[in-house]
C-alpha positions as CSV (number, residue, x, y, z in Angstrom):
1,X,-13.3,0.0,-0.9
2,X,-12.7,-0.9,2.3
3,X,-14.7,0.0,6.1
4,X,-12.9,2.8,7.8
5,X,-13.0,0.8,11.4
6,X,-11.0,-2.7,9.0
7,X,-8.5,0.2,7.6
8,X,-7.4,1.2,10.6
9,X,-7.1,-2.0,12.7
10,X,-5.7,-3.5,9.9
11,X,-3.0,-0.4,10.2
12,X,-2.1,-1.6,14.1
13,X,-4.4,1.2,15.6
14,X,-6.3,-1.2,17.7
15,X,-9.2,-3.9,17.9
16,X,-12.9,-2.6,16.2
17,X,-14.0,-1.9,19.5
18,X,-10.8,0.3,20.7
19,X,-10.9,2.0,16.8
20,X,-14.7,3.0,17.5
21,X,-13.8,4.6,20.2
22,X,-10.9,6.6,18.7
23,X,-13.4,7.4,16.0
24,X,-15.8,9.1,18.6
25,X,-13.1,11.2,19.6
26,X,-12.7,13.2,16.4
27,X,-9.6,12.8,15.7
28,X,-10.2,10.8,12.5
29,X,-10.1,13.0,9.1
30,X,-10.6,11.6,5.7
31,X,-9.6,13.8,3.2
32,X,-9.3,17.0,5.6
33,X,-13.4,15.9,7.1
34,X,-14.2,14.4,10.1
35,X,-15.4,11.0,10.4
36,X,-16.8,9.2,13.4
37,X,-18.5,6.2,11.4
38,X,-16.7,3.5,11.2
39,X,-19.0,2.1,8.5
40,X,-17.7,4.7,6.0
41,X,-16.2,3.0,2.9
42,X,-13.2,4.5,1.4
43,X,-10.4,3.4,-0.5
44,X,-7.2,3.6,1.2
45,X,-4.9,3.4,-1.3
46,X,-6.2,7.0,-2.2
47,X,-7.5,8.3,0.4
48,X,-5.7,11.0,3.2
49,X,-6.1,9.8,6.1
50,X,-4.5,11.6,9.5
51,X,-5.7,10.7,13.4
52,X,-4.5,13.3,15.6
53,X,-2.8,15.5,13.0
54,X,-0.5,12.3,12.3
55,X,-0.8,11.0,8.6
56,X,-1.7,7.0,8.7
57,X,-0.1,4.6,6.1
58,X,-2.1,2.0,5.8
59,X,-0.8,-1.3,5.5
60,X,-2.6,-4.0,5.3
61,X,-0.4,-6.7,5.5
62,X,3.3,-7.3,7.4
63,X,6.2,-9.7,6.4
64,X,8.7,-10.4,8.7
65,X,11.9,-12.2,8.7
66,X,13.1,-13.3,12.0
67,X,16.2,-15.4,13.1
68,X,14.7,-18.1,15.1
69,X,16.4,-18.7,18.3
70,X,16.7,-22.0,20.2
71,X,14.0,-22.7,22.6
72,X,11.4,-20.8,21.0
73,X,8.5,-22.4,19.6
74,X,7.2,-21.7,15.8
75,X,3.5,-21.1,16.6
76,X,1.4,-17.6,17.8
77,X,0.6,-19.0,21.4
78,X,2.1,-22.5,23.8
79,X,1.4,-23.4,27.1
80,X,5.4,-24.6,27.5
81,X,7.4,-22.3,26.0
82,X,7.8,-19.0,24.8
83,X,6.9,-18.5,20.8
84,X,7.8,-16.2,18.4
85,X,4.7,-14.1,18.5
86,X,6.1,-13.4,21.8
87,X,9.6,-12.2,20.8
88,X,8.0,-9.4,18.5
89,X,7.4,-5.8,19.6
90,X,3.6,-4.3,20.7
91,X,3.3,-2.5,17.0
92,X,4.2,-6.0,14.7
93,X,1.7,-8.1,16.9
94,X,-1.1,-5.5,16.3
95,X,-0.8,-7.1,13.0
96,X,-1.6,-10.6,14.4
97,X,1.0,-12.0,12.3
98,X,2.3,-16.1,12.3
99,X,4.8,-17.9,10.9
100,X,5.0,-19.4,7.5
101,X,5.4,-23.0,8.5
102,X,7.3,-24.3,11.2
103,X,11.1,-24.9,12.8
104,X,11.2,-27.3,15.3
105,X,11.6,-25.9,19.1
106,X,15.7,-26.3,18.8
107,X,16.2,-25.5,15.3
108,X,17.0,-21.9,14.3
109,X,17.1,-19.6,11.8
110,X,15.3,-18.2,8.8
111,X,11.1,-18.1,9.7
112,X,8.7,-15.9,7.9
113,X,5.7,-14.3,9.5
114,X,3.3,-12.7,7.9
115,X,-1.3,-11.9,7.9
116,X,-1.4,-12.9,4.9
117,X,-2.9,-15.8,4.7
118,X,-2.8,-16.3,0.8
119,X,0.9,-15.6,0.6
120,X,1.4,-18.1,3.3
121,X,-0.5,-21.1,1.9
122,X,1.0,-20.4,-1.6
123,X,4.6,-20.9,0.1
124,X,3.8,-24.0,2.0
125,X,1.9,-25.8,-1.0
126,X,3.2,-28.8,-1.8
127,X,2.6,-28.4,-5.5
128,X,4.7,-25.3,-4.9
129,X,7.9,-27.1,-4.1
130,X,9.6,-23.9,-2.5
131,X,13.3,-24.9,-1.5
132,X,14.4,-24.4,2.0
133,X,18.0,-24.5,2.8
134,X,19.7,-25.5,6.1
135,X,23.1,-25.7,7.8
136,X,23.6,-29.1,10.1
137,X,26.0,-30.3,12.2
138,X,26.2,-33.9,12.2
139,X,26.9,-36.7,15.1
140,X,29.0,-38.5,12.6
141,X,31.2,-37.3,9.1
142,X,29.2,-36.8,6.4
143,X,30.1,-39.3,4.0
144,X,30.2,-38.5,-0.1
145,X,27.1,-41.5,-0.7
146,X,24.7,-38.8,0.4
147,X,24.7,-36.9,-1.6
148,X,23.2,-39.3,-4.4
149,X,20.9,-40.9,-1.9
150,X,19.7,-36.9,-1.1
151,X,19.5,-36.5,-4.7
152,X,16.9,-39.7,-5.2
153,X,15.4,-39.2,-2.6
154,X,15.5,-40.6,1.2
155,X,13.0,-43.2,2.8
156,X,12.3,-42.2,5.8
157,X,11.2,-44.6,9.3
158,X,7.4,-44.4,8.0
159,X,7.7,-45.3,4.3
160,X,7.2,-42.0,2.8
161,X,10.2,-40.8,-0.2
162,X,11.2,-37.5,-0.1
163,X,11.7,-35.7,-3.0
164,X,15.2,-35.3,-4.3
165,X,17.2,-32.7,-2.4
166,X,20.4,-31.5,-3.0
167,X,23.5,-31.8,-0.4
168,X,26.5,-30.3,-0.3
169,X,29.4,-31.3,2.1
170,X,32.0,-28.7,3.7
171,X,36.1,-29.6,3.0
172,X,37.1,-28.0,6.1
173,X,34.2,-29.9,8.4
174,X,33.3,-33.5,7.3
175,X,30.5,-33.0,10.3
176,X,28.9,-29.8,9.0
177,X,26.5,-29.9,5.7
178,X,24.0,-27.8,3.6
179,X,20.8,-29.1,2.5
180,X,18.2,-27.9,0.4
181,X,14.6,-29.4,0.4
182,X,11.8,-28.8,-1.3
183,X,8.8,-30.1,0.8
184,X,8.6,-29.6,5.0
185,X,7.6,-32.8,6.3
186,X,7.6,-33.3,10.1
187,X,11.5,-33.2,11.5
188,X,12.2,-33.5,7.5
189,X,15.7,-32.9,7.9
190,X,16.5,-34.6,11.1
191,X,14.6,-38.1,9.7
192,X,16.8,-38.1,6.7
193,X,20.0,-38.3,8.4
194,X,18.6,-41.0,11.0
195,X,17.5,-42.8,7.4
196,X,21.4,-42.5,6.4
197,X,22.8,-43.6,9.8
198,X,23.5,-40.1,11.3
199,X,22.2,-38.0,13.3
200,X,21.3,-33.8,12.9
201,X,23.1,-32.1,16.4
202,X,22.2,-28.5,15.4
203,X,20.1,-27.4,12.7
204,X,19.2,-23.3,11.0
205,X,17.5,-22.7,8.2
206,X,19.6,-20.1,6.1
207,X,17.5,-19.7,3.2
208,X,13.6,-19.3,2.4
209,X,13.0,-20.1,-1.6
210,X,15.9,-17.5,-3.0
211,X,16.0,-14.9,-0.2
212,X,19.0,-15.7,2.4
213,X,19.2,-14.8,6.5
214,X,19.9,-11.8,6.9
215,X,23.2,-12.3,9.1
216,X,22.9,-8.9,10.6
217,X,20.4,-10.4,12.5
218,X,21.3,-11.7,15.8
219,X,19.2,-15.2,17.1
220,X,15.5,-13.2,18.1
221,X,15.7,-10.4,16.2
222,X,13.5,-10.0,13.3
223,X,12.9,-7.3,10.4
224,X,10.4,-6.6,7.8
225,X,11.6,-8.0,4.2
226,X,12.5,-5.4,1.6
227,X,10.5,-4.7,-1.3
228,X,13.2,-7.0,-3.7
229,X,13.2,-9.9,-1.6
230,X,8.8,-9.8,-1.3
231,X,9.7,-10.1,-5.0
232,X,11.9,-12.9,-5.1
233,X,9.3,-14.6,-2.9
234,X,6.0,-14.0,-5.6
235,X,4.7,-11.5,-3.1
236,X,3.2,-8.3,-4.7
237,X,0.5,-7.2,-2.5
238,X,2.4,-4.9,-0.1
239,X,0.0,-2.7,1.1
């Protein structure tokens, strides 16, 4: 059971104060009655709720995947540059969502935002060990050492050993690689190449745990995820 005035912010109808407001309209029925507190507990998984004659769907939380584009900054607010927050439409940010981690300002690709604040921290755990795959292009040819230096893991500039990763080198572009990683230290990807003697000139993200980009999706566009890839990410609670 859940407060009437949470339900319906939660659903993108507003802030508290804007949904009391609504609510002294009259406009609000709960299974066919009028309501105007927005103290009532209900459940809204079972309860009908319409505003205006419209049926509302409540949903509580939002998971989005969006193609990062360059310049764009992985946070929900920057004093520089424009963020992804800011690349989503007025009905998606009612939702306050933010991403799941970070790419760096020039990387692109697969990000997840979400509300859900459980979901998120359960992806980013370390103990977790959720693999993130990435396309590069590389200063230099990739040579065939590194993949089993990848593989035992890379000491980076600071001391710190990653944990193994796997590479995989392209035939037809000895300058273009995929990695997969399994932790997301700060530039992760970009330090291990300088620890190897190269160095990353474009970087995307093309896969979050087992869910791939969607390549329909052009760089700033964004979607919500479907109910089988919320699955193959451990997310059940949908509404």
């Amino acid at each position: 059971m859940e407060r009437l005035d949470k339900i319906l912010a939660g659903g993108g109808l507003g802030s508290r104060k804007e949904i009391k407001q609504l609510l002294r309209t009259g406009g609000v029925l709960v299974d066919g009655q009028e309501v105007r507190d927005p103290s009532l507990h209900i459940d809204p998984a079972a309860a009908q709720i319409t505003v205006f004659g419209k049926p509302f769907h409540y949903q509580k939380y939002i998971y989005l995947m969006m193609n990062k584009p360059d310049g764009v900054v992985s946070a929900t607010e920057d004093n520089r540059f424009p963020t992804v927050v800011d690349l989503l439409d007025e009905e998606a940010r009612r939702f306050a969502p933010f991403p799941v981690g970070r790419l760096d300002r020039d990387t692109e690709g697969f990000l997840l935002l979400t509300n859900d604040g459980q979901t998120a921290h359960r992806l980013l755990s370390p103990r977790k060990h959720v693999p993130k795959t990435y396309l590069a292009q590389l200063a230099q040819d990739a040579q065939s050492s590194y993949i089993a230096a990848f593989e035992q893991g890379v000491t980076l500039e600071d001391g710190y050993r990653t944990l193994p990763a796997q590479l995989a080198l392209d035939e037809n572009n000895p300058r273009q690689i995929r990695l997969t990683i399994y932790e997301g230290k700060f530039h992760q990807v970009k330090r291990m190449f300088e620890a190897v003697g190269n160095r990353v000139c474009y970087l995307k993200r093309i896969r979050f745990g087992s869910v791939p980009l969607d390549d329909t999706l052009a760089p700033g566009e964004y979607r919500p995820l479907s109910a089988e890839e919320c699955e193959k990410l451990g997310i059940e609670e949908t509404i």
